[in-house]
N, C-alpha and C positions, 0 to 999 in steps of 0.2 A: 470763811466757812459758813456763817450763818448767813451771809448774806445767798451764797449760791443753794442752803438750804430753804431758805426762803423762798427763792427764785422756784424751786423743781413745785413747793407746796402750791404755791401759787396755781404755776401750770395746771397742777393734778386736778386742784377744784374749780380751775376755769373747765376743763374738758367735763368734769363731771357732770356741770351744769348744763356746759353751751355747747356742746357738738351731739346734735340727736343720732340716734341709732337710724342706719339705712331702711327704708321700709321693705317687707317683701315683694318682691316680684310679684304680679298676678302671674297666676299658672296659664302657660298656653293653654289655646281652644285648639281640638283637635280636629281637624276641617272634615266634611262628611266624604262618607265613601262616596265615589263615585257610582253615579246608575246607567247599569248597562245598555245599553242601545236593543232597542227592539231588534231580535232575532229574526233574520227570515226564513219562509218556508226552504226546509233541505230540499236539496238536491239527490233524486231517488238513485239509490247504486243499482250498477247493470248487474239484472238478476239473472242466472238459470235457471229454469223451471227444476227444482226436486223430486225423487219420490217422499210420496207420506210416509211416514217413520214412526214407529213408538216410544216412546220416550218416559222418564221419570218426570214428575212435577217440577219444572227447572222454583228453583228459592229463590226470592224475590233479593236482589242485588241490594247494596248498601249504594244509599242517596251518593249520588257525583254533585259534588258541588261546585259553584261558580267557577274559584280559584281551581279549581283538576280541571275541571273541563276545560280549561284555557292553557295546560300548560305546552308548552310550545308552540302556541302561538294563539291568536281567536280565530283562526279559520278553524281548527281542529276542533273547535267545544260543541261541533252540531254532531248530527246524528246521520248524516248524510254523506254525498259524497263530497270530497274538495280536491280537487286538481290543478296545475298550473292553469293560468289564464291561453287560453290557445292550442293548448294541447290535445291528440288523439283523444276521443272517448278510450276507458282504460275496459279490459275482457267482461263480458258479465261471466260471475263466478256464483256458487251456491252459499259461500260463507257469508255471516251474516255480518262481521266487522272485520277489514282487514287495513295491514299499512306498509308504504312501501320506503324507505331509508336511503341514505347512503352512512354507508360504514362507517368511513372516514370524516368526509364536512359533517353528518350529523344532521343535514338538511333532510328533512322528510318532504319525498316527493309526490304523495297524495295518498288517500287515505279515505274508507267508509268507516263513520264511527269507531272514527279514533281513539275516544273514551267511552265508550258505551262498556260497559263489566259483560265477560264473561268468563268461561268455562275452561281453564287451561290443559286439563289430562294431562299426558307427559309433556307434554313444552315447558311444565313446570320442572322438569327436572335440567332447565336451562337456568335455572336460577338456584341451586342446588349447588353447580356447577361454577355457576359465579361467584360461588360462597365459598366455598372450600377448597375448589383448585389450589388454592395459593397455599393451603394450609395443610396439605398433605405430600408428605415425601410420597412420589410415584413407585421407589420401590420397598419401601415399606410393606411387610407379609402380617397379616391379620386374621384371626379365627373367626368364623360366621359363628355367630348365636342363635340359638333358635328364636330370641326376639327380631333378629334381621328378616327370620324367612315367616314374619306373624305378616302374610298377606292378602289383598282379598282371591280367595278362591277362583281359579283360570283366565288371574289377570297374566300380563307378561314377566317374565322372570327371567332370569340366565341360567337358573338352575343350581345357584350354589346349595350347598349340603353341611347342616350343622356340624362343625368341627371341621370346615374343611378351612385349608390355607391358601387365599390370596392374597396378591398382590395389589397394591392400590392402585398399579396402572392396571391390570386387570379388569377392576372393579368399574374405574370409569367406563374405561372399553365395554365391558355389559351392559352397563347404565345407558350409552348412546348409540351402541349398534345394536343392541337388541331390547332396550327397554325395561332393563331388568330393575322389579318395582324392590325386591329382596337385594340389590348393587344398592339401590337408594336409601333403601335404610341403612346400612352395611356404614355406607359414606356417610350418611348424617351422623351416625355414633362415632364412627371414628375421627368425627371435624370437629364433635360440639360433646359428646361424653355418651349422648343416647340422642337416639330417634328426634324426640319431643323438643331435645334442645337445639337441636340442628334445624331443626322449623321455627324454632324464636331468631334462630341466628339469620335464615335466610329471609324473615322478615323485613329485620333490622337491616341484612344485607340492602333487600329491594325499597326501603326507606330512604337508604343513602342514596342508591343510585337514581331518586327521582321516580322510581313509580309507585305510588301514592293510591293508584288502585288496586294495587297486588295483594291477597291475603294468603299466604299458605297455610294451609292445617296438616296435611301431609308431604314427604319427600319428593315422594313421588310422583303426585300427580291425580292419585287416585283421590274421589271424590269427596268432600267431607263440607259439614255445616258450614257457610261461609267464607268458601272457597272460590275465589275470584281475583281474573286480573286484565286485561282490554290488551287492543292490537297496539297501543303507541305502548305502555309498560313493559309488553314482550320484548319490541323494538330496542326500549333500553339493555334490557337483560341481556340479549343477540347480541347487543353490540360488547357491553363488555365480555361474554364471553368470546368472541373472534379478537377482541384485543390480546387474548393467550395465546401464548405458540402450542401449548402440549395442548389447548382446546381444537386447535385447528389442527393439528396433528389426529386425533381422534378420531374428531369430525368427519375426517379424508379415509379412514380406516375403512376397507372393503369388508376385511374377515379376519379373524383372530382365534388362538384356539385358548379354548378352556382350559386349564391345567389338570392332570389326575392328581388324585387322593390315593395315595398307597395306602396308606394309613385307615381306610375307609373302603378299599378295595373296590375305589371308584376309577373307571378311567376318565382319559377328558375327551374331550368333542368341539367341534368347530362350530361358531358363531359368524351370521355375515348382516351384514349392516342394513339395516329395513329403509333406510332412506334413499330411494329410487335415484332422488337428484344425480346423487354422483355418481350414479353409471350413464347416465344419459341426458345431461344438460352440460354445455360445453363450459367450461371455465367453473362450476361449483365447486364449492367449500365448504357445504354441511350444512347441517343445520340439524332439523328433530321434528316426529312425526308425533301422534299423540292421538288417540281415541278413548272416548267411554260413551256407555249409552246417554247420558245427561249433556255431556260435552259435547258431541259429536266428533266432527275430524279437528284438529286443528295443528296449525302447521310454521313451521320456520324454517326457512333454507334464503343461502348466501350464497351468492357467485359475483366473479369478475370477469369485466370486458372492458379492451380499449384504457386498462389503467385506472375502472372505476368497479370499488366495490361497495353491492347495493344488498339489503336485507329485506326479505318480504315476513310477516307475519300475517296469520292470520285466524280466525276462530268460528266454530260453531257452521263446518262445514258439512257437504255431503259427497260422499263419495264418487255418486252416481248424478250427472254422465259424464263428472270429470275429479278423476280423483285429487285428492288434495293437494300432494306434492306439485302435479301438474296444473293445477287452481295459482303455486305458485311459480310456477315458470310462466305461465302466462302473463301473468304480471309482472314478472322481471322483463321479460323481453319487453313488455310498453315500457316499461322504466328505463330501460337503457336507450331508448329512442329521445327518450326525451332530451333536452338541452343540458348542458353540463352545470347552469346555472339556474334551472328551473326548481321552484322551492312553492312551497307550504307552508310551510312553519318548520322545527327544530326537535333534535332530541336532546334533550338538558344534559349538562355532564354531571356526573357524580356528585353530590356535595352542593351542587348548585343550589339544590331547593332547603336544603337546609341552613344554608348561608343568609338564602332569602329574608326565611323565616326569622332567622336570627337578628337580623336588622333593626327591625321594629321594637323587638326587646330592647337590643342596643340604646335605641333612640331613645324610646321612651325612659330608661334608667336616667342617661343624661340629662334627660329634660326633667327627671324627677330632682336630680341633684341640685340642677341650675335652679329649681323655683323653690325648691323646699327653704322654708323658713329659715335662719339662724339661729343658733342656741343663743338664749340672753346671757348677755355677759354685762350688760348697763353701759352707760353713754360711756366712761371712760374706756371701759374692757372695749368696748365695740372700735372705737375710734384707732383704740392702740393696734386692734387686732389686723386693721385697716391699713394702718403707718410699717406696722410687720408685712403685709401683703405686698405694699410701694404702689400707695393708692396717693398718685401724688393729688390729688384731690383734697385728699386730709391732712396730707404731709404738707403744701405746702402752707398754707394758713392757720396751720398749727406750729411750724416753725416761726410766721411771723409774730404770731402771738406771743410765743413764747417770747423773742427777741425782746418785742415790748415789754414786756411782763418783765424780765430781767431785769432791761436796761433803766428800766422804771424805778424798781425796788434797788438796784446801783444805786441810781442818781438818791434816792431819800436816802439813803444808809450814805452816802458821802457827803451832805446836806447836815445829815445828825452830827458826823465825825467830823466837818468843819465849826458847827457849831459848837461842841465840845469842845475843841481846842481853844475856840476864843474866848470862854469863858474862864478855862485853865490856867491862858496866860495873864488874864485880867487877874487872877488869884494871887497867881505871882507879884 
């Protein structure tokens, strides 16, 4: 026993003295951002000539920065046009940014100022739509409030009547055949609790899904302080709404009747769908038409041909000499001409950018772990702490040590106990 107490003593103040503490890491250097490549002069989009128009003082759009303007791809970050290499010139139109999609690959097949901010009107209420579709039983019956029908003065409406009872299939059906700004409030309170909350929600919505330019301030559409969102952002929004069946279902809806109010000793009356496409573009699927005097026209419509479905967006048009809807069928038909492989850039999917985003964090935490200093613990704590980890680095030249050390302190304590004995039996 004392000799193997001996033996541990030993050890303990050999490490205490002779096995240093690991030094820290230096902290990685974080390499510099890359510098972008000189831009070149855009490429001017095929214009229509317009009539002059009057208009409110359009508000100066919130700065697009490097990382938006690139996202789905760096062709998209100019301000111009980008088309496949080879391809028809695409229609000269009156709008001032527009983009054209496939539904499905997500490949966006060209595009004028595909991030440039502007002016949604009701196309925003395609993101409205993207938000709460999921979240409301369709036939669910709900009371209008007179905070539903607090709208601006001879904007578009369906007509509901405080106190009156719809249905929340209903409700969408108003919201997208005929516009109805008093459906969009209707639907924000009933997805988020009120109006205001359903506008933080479809924020958050339009954060998820990748568009990063979109700001809602209202449901609807109608115009408010800092109210903005570009032709690739709609694009996203389109597409996850055509990924719903009840949104395409809708969408395709010609007319629908309004229900009466007994109760209110209102009767009901027939609504029919403002969006021209599906009576007269062969294969469409809907979409949403959208005006204010700030905004101008702006537009979204979906069709299929040949097995491919393609989405056009687009903003800040004029009616005259080619109305909007028809700004985008022109556009569709170049797009379906085009090659089934022909690309641009991409529309991010859901989640993607915020994955992105998330990355960097990730990394940087790790790499704060891997360099951050260790708590002192002193040469021996550190060394043990090291032999706990199976750092055969200190495990094994600590085990020889030891060995030594023992076999060492053995030999003299067997050394003492031979000599004891022979001086024992000399007594004798």
């Amino acid at each position: 026993m004392r000799a193997r107490a001996l033996a541990v003593a030993t050890a303990v103040t050999l490490l205490a003295t002779g096995t240093p503490a690991p030094a820290a890491a230096a902290p990685a250097t974080t390499p510099a951002a890359p510098v972008a490549a000189p831009g070149v002069a855009p490429v001017p989009c095929p214009r229509l000539p317009a009539p002059k128009v009057s208009r409110p003082p359009r508000p100066a759009p919130p700065a697009t920065t490097p990382e938006q303007a690139a996202v789905g791809g760096e062709a998209l970050a100019g301000a111009g046009l980008v088309v496949p290499p080879g391809s028809p010139a695409p229609p000269a139109v009156t709008a001032t940014t527009w983009l054209m999609a496939d539904l499905d690959t997500g490949e966006v097949l060209g595009a004028c100022g595909a991030h440039v901010p502007g002016t949604p009107a009701s196309t925003q209420k395609l993101l409205l739509a993207a938000t709460m579709l999921s979240r409301l039983d369709p036939k669910h019956v709900a009371v209008a409030t007179r905070a539903d029908l607090d709208i601006e003065p001879g904007s578009s409406a369906v007509g509901l009547l405080v106190g009156g009872r719809y249905s929340v299939e209903t409700l969408w059906l108003g919201l997208l055949l005929q516009s109805g700004n008093d459906a969009a409030n209707m639907l924000a309170r009933l997805g988020a609790g009120s109006a205001q909350a359903g506008v933080a929600e479809m924020n958050e919505q339009a954060r998820r899904l990748g568009a990063g330019q979109t700001h809602a301030v209202t449901p609807s559409g109608l115009d408010g302080p800092g109210q903005f969102t570009s032709a690739y952002d709609l694009a996203l929004i389109a597409r996850a709404c055509f990924a719903d069946a009840a949104f395409r279902r809708y969408a395709l809806t010609e007319r629908t009747q309004i229900p009466a109010q007994p109760a209110l000793k209102k009767g009901g009356f027939q609504i029919q769908n403002e969006n021209q496409l599906i009576y007269r573009y062969p294969g469409a699927l809907g979409g949403k038409t959208g005006f204010t005097e700030l905004a101008r026209h702006s537009y979204v419509g979906a069709a299929q041909r040949d097995g491919r479905r393609l989405v056009v967006t687009l903003l800040g048009a004029e009616a005259r000499p080619v109305r909007g809807w028809q700004q985008g069928a022109q556009l569709l038909d170049w797009a379906f001409r085009l090659p089934r492989d022909a690309s641009v850039g991409r529309l991010v999917e859901p989640g993607e950018r915020d994955a992105e985003a998330a990355e960097p964090r990730q990394a940087a935490a790790a790499e704060a772990r891997r360099t951050a200093s260790p708590p002192w613990r002193g040469p021996a704590g550190t060394a043990l702490h090291r032999i706990g980890d199976g750092d055969w680095r200190v495990i094994v030249p600590v085990a020889g040590l030891l060995a030594l050390t023992v076999g060492g302190v053995a030999a003299v304590l067997a050394a003492r106990r031979g000599r004891s004995r022979r001086r024992g039996r000399r007594r004798a």
